[in-house]
N, C-alpha and C positions, 0 to 999 in steps of 0.2 A: 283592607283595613286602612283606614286613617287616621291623622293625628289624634284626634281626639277619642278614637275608638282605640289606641294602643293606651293612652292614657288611662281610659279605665280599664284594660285587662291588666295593666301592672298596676291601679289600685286593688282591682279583685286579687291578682296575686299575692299582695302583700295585707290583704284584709283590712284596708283601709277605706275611708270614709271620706266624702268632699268636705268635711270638714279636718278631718286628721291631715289631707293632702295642704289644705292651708295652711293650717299650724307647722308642720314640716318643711313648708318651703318658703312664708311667708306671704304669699299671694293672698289675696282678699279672697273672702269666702266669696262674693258677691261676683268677684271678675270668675272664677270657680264657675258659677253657676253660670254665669254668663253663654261660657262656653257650649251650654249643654241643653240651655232654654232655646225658643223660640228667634232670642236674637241673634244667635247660633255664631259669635265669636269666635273667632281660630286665636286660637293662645300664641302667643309672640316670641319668638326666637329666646328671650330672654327667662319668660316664664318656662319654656320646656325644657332650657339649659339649669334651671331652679328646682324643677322636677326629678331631674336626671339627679344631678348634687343630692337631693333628699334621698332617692333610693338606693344611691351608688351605683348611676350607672353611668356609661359612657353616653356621648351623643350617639354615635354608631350603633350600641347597643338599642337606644332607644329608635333609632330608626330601623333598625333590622328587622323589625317584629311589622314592621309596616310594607306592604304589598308594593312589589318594583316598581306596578305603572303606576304607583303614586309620587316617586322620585323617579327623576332621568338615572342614568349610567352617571353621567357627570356630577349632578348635587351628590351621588353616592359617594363618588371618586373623591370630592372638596370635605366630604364628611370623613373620611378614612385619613385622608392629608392633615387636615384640623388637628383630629386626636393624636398624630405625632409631632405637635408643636407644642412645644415649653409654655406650661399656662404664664409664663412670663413675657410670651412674644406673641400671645395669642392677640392682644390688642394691637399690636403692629396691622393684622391681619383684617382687622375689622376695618382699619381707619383705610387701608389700600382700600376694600372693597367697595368702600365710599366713596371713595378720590376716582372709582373705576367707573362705579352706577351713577356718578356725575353725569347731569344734562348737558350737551354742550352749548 
């Protein structure tokens, strides 16, 4: 499974519609669709952390549901780490990883 395939088994879960998933997280119907037409989109860090918030879940929970050799051991490890950080420091954490994926 992958992202976009977990996405809709937790829309199917919750009986939700690509359009209820918009209204509920504020993403455009259209980027929605994007994801799932032909020009085949992967949703951005920020839309699935939007998704997660709408359903109540964690990021870890939303990745869990998604098949290992789709994440390393490590993106799993930064994802369990994440969720024990103060959503007050969590921006600290974005701007390191910037300052880190810098080109030299």
């Amino acid at each position: 499974m992958d992202v976009k395939q977990r996405i809709l088994e937790l829309m199917k879960k919750r009986g939700w519609s690509k359009y209820k998933l918009s209204r509920e997280t504020g993403i455009y119907i259209t980027t929605i669709n994007d994801w799932f037409n032909e020009n085949q989109y992967t949703p951005s860090r920020s839309s699935i952390e939007s998704i997660c918030g709408a359903m109540g879940i964690t990021l870890a929970e939303f990745y869990a549901g998604i098949e290992e050799h789709s994440l390393t051991r490590e993106q799993l490890l930064v994802l369990e780490k994440f969720e024990n950080i103060p959503k007050d420091r969590r921006k600290l954490v974005f701007e390191f990883m910037e300052i880190l994926a810098q080109e030299e």
